[in-house]
C-alpha positions, 0 to 999 in steps of 0.5 A: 472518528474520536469515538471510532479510535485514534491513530498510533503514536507514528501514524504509520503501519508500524505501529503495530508492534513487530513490523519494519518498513524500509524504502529504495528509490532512484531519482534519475529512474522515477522508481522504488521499492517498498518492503514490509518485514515482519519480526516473525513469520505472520498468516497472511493472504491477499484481495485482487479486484482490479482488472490488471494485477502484476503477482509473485507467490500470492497463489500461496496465500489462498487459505486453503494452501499449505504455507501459513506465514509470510516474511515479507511482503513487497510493493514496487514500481517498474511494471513486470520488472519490478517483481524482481524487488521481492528477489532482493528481500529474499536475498536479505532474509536468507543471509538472517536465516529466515524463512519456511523450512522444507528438507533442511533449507529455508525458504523466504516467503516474499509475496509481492504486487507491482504498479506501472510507472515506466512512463513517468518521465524517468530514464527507464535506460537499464543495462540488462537486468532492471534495478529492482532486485538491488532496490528491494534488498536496499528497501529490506536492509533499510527497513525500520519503524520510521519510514518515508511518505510520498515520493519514496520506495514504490510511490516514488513514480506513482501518479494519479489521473490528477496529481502525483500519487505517493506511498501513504501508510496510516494507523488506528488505535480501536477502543478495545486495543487492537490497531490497524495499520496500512500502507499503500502505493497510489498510482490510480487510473482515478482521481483522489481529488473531487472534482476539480477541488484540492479536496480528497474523497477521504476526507470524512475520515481524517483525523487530526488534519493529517492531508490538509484538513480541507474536509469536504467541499460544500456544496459539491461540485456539479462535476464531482461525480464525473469520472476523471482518468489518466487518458489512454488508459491500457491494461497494466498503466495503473494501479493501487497496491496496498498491505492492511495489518493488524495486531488481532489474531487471525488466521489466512481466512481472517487475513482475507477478510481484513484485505476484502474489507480494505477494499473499500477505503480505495472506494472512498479515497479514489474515484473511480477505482477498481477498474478494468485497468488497475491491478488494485490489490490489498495483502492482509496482515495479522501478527497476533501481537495483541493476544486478542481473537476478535468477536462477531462485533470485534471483527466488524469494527475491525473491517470498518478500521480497514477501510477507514485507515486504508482510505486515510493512507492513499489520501496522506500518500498523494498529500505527501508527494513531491515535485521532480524534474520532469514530472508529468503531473503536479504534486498535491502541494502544487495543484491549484 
């Protein structure tokens, strides 16, 4: 990987200059929400290639459609209820005046992508309205260039079908100054683990010893291609939602493209993904802050980088969880 690039001096998506993230979570609840702001106004668009997505407003993000430019964007636990976290961010960027402008009001525009986590062992007892309109504001206000890994925001309930998933974020440095970044809430119905090893599928493109440095094992478990699920797996249980972004000049179409190529670090990080019964999703970010539109070979370093940092962020978000009371499977740290 030392040829292909290096990873920004936080490891994280906010290495990308002009963007912020802030998490929200409630131990007794098992839950959170995660809110990706950005300084200004960025093209973005969206990959769905699981079978059982949770949405709000990604319809506008088809390149076709009128708006060009997201506020933010928001990941969060809590199944169906949880897309009322992008609510709360909404609340947060109107009291800044931000947003679309339309017949003399702004608008924020706060796409957002949910995974299932109401069965983790948590006390999902609400009064009448969920939590997660106050959880995304408090993830929106919070928001900064250091943040949380694991067991925090969206992946504070996440699991696995092996151990706990969490929220991971990564970046890298191309050789031609673009970065990458992506963020990530892992809650597959696969497994980041092969076999029944401590070793992560990602672990070809780690850098630095990032999770654990275990590298492959060798040789391979025989029962390394078996395929290892949560039991009872059921339409919208699941799901890895994700944000890649990068610093290249892009526009909605070239914003697809980044998040279709991200795609394929969920291939090399879990095992299986993109099943009937994840909602796995990837939004595609570009602020343009490097001033460089990409050429034909640009873009195609630029799709590898997608995959390989994406791949690296589930791998270091289920590395960085921890254990709670409770819980119904081991953190990483504990999996022996």
């Amino acid at each position: 990987m030392s040829g292909f690039g290096r990873p920004g001096r936080r490891n994280l998506i906010t290495d990308i200059a002009g963007i912020r993230v802030g998490n929200a979570s409630d131990e007794r609840l098992k839950s959170g929400s995660t809110v990706l702001l950005v300084d200004t106004p960025a093209p973005a668009s969206v990959a769905i290639l699981g079978g059982a997505p949770g949405t709000r407003e990604t319809d506008l993000l088809a390149p076709e459609n009128t708006v060009q430019a997201v506020d933010a964007l928001v990941l969060s636990g809590g199944s169906a209820f949880g897309l009322d976290a992008a609510s709360g961010a909404q609340a947060f960027l109107r009291e800044a005046g931000r947003g679309f402008e339309v017949a003399g009001l702004r608008v924020p525009i706060v796409p957002a992508a949910i995974l299932f986590d109401l069965a983790n062992g948590g006390d999902k007892d609400w009064a009448r309205f969920p939590p997660y309109r106050e959880l995304g504001y408090e993830a929106a206000a919070s928001a900064a260039h250091d943040f949380a890994l694991g067991s925090a925001g969206a992946g504070a309930g996440a699991t696995t079908a092996t151990v706990k998933g969490g929220l991971g974020s990564a970046s890298l440095v191309l050789p031609g100054g673009i970065i990458v970044g992506a963020l990530v809430a892992v809650n597959a119905v696969g497994s980041p683990l092969v076999g029944t090893t401590r070793h992560f599928w990602a672990a070809p493109f780690e850098i630095e010893d990032e999770f654990g440095g275990l590298g492959l094992p060798a040789p391979l478990p025989a029962d390394a291609i078996l395929p290892r699920t949560k039991l009872g797996a059921r339409a919208g249980a699941n799901t890895t939602i994700a944000i890649v972004a990068t610093d290249a000049r892009l526009d909605k179409a070239g914003a697809r493209r980044l998040a279709v190529a991200a795609h394929d670090g969920f291939a090399r990080a879990l095992w299986p993904a993109h099943t009937d019964f994840d909602g796995d999703l990837v939004f595609g970010l570009a602020t343009g802050g490097s001033g460089i539109a990409p050429d034909a070979r640009q873009a195609l370093e630029l799709g590898a980088a997608a995959a390989s940092v994406m791949a690296r962020a589930i791998a270091r978000g289920v590395h960085a969880a921890s254990t709670a009371e409770n819980d119904p499977l081991p953190a990483w740290k504990e999996f022996a």
